[in-house]
C-alpha positions as CSV (number, residue, x, y, z in Angstrom):
1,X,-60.4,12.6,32.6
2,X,-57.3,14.3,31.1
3,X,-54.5,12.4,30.3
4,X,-52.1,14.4,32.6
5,X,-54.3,13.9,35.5
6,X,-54.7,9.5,34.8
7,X,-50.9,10.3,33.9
8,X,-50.3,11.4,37.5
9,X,-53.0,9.3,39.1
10,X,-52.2,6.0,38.2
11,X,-48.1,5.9,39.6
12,X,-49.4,7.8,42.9
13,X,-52.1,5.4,43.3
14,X,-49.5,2.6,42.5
15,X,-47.0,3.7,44.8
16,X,-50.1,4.0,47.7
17,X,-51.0,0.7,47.1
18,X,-47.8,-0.8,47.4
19,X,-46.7,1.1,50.8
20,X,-50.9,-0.2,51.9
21,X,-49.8,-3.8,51.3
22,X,-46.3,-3.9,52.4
23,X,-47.7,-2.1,55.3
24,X,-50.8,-5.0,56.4
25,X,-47.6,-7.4,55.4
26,X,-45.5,-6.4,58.0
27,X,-47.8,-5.5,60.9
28,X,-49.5,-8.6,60.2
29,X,-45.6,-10.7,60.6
30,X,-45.0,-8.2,63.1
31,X,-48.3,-9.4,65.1
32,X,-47.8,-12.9,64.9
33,X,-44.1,-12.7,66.0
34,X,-45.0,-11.5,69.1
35,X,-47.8,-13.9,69.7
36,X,-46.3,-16.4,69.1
37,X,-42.7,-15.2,71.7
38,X,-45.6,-14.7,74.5
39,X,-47.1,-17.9,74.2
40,X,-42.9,-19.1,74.8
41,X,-41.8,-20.1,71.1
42,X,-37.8,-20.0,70.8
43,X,-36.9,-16.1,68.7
44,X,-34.3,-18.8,66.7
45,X,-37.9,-19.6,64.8
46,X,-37.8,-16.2,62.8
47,X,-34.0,-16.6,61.6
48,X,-33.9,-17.5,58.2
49,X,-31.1,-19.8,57.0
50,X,-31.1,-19.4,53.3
51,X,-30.8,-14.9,53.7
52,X,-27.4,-14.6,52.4
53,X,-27.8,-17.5,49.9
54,X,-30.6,-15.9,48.7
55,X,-28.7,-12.5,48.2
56,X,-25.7,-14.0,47.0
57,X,-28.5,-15.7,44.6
58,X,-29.6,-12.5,43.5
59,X,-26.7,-10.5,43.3
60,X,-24.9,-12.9,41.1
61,X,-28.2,-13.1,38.8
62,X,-28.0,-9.4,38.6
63,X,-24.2,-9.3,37.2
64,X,-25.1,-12.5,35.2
65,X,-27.8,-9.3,33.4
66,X,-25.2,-7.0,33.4
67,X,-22.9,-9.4,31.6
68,X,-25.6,-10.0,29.0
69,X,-26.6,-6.4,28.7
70,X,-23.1,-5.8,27.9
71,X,-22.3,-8.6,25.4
72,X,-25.9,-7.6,23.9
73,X,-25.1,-4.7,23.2
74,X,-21.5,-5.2,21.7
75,X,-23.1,-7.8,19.7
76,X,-25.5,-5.3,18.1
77,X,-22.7,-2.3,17.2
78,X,-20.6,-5.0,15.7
79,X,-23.3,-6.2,13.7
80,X,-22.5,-10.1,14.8
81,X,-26.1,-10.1,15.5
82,X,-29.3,-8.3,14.8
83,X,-30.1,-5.8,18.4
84,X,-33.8,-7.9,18.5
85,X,-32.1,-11.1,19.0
86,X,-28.5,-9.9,20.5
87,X,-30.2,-8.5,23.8
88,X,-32.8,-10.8,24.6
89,X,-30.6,-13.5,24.0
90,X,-27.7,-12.4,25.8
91,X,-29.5,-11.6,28.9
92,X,-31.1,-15.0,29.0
93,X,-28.1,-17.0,28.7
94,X,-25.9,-15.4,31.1
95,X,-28.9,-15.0,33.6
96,X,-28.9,-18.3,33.3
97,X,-25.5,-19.4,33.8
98,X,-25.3,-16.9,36.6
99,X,-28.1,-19.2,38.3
100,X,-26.2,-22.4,37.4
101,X,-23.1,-21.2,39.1
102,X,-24.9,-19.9,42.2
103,X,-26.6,-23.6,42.0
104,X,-22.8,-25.2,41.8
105,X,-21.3,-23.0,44.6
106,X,-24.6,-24.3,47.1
107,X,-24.1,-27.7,46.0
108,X,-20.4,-27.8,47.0
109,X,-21.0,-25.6,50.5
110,X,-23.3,-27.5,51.5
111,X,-21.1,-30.6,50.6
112,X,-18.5,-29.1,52.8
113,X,-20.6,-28.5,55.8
């Protein structure tokens, strides 16, 4: 096959199998949902409690990236450290301390509730 017709193939067939399984995903939750409301279960059951802790989790993980993109990439025009190491590096630790805040703000709302 020519390599501009795998070259086109392979992200189409990606992006079919991906809409496929989100698809059975859903319909499948969707199915079960309301099974589960005719037999008499309470709607409270599909409510999840951790939603906006887990977007809050994510969002600051994602500025925590940012922050280490950034620093990375100062890091490497200043020359304070080589642009193999100053990246990866920099993204790692502030992903990380991103988490470990998230972690501390949890661990005192939840102390407060």
């Amino acid at each position: 096959m020519a390599p501009f017709v795998v070259s086109i193939l392979v992200p189409i067939g990606f992006f079919v199998m991906l809409f496929g399984i989100l698809y059975v995903y859903y319909t499948t939750r969707n199915r079960e949902r309301l099974a589960m409301i005719e037999k008499g279960a309470d709607a409270s059951l599909f409510q999840d409690p951790d939603r906006i802790s887990n977007i809050f989790k994510w969002g600051m993980f994602m500025v925590g990236i940012a922050v280490g993109i950034i620093l990375g990439s100062a890091f490497a025009s200043a020359d304070i450290l080589d642009e193999g190491v100053s990246y990866p590096s920099m993204i790692f630790l502030f992903g990380g301390l991103s988490l470990i805040i998230v972690h501390l703000i949890e661990k005192k709302r939840q102390k407060t509730e």
